[in-house]
KELUMLO-371108 format. One record per residue (C-alpha): residue in three letters; x, z, y. Coordinates in steps of 0.05 Angstrom, whole numbers, plus 5000, padded with zeros to 4 digits. Layout:
<atoms>
ATOM    aa     px     pz     py
ATOM   ala      X      Z      Y
...
</atoms>
This chain:
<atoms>
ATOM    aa     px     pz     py
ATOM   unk   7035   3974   8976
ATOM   unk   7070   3915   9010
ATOM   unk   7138   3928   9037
ATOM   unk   7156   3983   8980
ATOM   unk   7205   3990   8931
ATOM   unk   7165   3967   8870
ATOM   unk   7110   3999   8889
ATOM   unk   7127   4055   8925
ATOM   unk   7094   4062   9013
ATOM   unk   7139   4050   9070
ATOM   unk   7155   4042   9136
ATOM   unk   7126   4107   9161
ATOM   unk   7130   4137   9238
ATOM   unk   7148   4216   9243
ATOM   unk   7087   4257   9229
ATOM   unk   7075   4319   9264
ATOM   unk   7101   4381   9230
ATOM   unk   7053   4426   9190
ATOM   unk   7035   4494   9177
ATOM   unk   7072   4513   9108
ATOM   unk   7090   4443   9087
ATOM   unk   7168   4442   9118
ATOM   unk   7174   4363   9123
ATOM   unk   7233   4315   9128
ATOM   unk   7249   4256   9153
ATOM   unk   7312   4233   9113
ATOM   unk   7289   4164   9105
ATOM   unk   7283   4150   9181
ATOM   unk   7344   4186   9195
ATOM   unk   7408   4201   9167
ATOM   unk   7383   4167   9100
ATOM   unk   7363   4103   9135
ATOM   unk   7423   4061   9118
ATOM   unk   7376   4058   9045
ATOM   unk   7326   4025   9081
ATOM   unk   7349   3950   9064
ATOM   unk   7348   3971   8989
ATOM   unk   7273   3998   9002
ATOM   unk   7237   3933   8992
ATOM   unk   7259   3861   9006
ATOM   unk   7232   3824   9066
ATOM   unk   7232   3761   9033
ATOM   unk   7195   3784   8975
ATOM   unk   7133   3846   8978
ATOM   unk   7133   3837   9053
ATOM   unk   7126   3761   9053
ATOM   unk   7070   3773   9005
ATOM   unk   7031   3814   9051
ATOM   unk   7046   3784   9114
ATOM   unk   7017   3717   9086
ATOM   unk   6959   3762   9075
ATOM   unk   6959   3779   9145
ATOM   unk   6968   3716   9176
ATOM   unk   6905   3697   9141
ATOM   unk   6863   3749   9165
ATOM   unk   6889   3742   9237
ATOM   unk   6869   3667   9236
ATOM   unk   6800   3677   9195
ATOM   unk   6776   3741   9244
ATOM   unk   6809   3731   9312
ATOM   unk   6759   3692   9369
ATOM   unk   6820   3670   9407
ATOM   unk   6879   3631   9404
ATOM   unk   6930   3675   9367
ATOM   unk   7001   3679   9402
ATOM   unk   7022   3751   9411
ATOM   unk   7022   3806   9355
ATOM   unk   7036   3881   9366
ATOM   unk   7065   3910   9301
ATOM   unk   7049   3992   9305
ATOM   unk   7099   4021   9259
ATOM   unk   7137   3969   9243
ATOM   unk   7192   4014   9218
ATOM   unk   7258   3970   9200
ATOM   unk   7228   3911   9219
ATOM   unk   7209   3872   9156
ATOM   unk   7138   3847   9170
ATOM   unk   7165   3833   9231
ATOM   unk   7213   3787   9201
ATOM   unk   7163   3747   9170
ATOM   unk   7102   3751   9223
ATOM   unk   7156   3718   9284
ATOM   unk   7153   3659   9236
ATOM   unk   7076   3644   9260
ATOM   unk   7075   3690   9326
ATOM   unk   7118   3720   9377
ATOM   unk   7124   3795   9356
ATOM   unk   7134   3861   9384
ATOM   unk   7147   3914   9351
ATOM   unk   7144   3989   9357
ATOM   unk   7156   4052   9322
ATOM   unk   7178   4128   9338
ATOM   unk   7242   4122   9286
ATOM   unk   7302   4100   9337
ATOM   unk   7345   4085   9277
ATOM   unk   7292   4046   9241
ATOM   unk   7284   4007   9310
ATOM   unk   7357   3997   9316
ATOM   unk   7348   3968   9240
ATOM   unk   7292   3929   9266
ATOM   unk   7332   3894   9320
ATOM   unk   7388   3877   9281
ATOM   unk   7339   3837   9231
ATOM   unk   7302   3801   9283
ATOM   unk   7347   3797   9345
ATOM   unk   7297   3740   9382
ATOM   unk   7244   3796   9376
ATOM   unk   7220   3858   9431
ATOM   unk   7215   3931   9400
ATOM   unk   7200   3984   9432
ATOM   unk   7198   4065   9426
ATOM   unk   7129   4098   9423
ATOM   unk   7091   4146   9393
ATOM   unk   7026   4115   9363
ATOM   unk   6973   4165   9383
ATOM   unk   6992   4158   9461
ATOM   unk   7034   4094   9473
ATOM   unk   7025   4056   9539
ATOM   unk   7046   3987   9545
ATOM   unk   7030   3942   9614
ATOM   unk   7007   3886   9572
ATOM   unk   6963   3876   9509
ATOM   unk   6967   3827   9448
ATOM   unk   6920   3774   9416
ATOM   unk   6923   3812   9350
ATOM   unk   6949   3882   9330
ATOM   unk   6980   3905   9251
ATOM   unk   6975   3976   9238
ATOM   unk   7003   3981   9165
ATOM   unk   7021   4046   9119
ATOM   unk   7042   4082   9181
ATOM   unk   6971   4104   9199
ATOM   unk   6982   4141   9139
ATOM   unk   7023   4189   9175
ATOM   unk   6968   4208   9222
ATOM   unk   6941   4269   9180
ATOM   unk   6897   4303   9231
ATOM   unk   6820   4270   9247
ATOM   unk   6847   4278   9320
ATOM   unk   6910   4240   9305
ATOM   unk   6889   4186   9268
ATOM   unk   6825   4165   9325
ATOM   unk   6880   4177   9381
ATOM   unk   6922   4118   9350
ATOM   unk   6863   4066   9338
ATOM   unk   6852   4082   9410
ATOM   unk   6913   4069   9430
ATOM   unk   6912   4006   9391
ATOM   unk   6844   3985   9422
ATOM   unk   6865   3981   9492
ATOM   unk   6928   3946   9473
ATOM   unk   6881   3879   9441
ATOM   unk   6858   3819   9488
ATOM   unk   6793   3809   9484
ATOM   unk   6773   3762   9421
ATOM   unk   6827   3793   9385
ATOM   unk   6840   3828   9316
ATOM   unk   6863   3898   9293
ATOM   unk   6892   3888   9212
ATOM   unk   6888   3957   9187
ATOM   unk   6913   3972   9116
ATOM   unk   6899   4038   9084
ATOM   unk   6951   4067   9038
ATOM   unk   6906   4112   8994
ATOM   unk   6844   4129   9015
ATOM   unk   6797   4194   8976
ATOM   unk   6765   4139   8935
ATOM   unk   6827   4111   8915
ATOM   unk   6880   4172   8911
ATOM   unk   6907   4184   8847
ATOM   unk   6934   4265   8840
ATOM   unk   6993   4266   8815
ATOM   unk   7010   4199   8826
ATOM   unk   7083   4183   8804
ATOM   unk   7122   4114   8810
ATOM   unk   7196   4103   8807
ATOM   unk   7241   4043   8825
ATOM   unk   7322   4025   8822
ATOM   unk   7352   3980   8880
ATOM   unk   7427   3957   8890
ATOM   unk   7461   3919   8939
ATOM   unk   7511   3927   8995
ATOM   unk   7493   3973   9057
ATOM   unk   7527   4000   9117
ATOM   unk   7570   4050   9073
ATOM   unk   7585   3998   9018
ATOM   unk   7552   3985   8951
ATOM   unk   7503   4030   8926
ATOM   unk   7449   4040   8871
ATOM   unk   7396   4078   8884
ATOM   unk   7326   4100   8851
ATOM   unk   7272   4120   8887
ATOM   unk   7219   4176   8867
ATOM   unk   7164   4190   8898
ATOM   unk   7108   4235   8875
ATOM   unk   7036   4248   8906
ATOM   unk   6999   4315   8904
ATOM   unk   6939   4341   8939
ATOM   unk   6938   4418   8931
ATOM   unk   6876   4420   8968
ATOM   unk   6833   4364   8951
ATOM   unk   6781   4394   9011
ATOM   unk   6832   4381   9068
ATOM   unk   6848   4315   9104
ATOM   unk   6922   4307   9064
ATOM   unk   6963   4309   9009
ATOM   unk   7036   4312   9005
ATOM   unk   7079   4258   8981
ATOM   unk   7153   4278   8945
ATOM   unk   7209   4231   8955
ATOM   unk   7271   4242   8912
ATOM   unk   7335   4193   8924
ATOM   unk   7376   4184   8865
ATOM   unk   7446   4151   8901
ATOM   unk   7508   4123   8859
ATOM   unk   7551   4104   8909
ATOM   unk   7638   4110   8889
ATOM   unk   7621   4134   8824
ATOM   unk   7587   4193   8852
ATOM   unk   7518   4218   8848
ATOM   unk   7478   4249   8905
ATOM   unk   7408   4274   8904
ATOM   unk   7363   4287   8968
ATOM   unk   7289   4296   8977
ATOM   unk   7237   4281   9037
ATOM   unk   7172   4321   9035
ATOM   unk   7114   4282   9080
ATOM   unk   7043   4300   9090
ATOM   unk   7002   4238   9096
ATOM   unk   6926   4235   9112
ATOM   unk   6870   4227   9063
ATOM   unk   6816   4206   9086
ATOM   unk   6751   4177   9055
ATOM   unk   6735   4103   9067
ATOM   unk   6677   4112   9105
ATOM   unk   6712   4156   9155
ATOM   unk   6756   4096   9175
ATOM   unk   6696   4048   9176
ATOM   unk   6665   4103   9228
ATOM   unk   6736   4112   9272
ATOM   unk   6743   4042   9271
ATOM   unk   6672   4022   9289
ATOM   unk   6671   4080   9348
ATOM   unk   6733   4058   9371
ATOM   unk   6698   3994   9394
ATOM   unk   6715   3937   9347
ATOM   unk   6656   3908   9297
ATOM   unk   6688   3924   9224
ATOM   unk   6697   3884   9175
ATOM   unk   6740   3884   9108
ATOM   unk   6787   3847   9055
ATOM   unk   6801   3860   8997
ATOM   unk   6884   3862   8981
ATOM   unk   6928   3854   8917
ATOM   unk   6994   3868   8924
ATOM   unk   7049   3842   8877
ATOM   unk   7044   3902   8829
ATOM   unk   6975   3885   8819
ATOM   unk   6951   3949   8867
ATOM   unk   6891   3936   8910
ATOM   unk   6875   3951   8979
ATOM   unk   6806   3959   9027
ATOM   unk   6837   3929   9083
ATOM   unk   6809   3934   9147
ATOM   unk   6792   3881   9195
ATOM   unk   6773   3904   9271
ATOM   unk   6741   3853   9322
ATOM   unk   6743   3856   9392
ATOM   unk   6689   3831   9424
ATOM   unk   6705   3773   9483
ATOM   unk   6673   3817   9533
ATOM   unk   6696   3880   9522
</atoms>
């Protein structure tokens, strides 16, 4: 989806740990300095944030100023979003955030958990992009369109982007990408793995495989994150976002790699 390295998800919040599944966090932690070579701003991200800006201005029944970005990991739709609206961002990663403030050092971001944030203020439109994915309870993923709801003006719009959904997953899914450039510890190359497999195709998740490949000084290292991500059929969001309180409606998406998207639009009514 948009903001990947050739393909492959991003910008994901810290799910809640799991029964058997022993997950990482690499990426968001002491792995984040690869986050710059995990999809370019100006490219992937731009493509989907033009998206966005469209369905902000096609849906929204107010003046659009203010946009929340949930998740917003390193900051790279925020980087192109602050060109049409002032943007605040949060996410439960404080090294992403700290990468997300560096990039955009006129913007606001802020640490929260998704499910249970509370701000004093609310927003004319809200993005909720591939970090919903990381909600991978029922309970979970209602708590954070909640949270999102009472955080939207009245007349405003909720963009919700589903990374896979039980229509759309793939098992065994596999996609792999190189990057290079300069980072925080020098020049590095790096290829990115990551696998998807649902062991239990009757649950609400599967479990995504990341493998870093890093050539940095010559030397190779290898390292690994293990996520589980929510799967849930399209109809369920239509119903969470619909009892949430917003009217639902939908877009379709194509990203750059030709991969398409049911993208959600929710609508706050004026009076609510």
């Amino acid at each position: 989806m948009c903001g990947s390295a050739a393909g492959l998800s991003s910008r994901r919040q810290y799910p809640r740990a799991g029964s058997a599944l022993k997950e990482t966090r690499h990426l968001y932690s002491d792995l984040a300095w690869l986050w710059p070579l995990w999809g370019r701003a100006e490219d992937e991200y731009a493509h989907y944030c033009r998206f966005v800006v469209r369905q902000i201005r096609d849906h929204a029944q107010r003046p659009v100023r203010t946009v929340l970005d949930i998740g917003c990991g390193g900051g790279k739709n925020v980087f192109n979003l602050k060109k049409k609206f002032q943007v605040t961002g949060l996410d439960l990663s404080p090294v992403m955030l700290a990468q997300a403030r560096r990039r955009n050092p006129e913007c606001e971001f802020i640490w929260g958990d998704m499910r249970m944030f509370r701000l004093e203020r609310s927003f004319d439109a809200i993005l909720m992009d591939d970090a919903i994915s990381l909600m991978n309870t029922r309970a979970d993923f209602a708590a954070a369109f909640r949270a999102a709801f009472v955080h939207l003006n009245p007349g405003g719009v909720l963009i919700a982007t589903p990374d896979a959904t039980v229509e759309t997953f793939r098992q065994n899914a596999t996609v792999c990408a190189t990057s290079s450039g300069n980072t925080p510890k020098g020049p590095v190359a790096v290829t990115f793995i990551e696998n998807h497999y649902d062991p239990a195709p009757a649950d609400d998740h599967f479990e995504a495989t990341l493998i870093y490949l890093i050539h940095r000084k010559g030397r190779l290292r290898m390292a690994s994150d293990h996520w589980r991500l929510g799967l849930f059929p399209l109809g369920f969001w239509r119903h969470v976002v619909a009892d949430t309180g917003f009217t639902v409606r939908s877009a379709p998406y194509c990203d750059d790699d030709e991969n398409e998207y049911t993208v959600l639009i929710g609508c706050k009514s004026r009076n609510a």
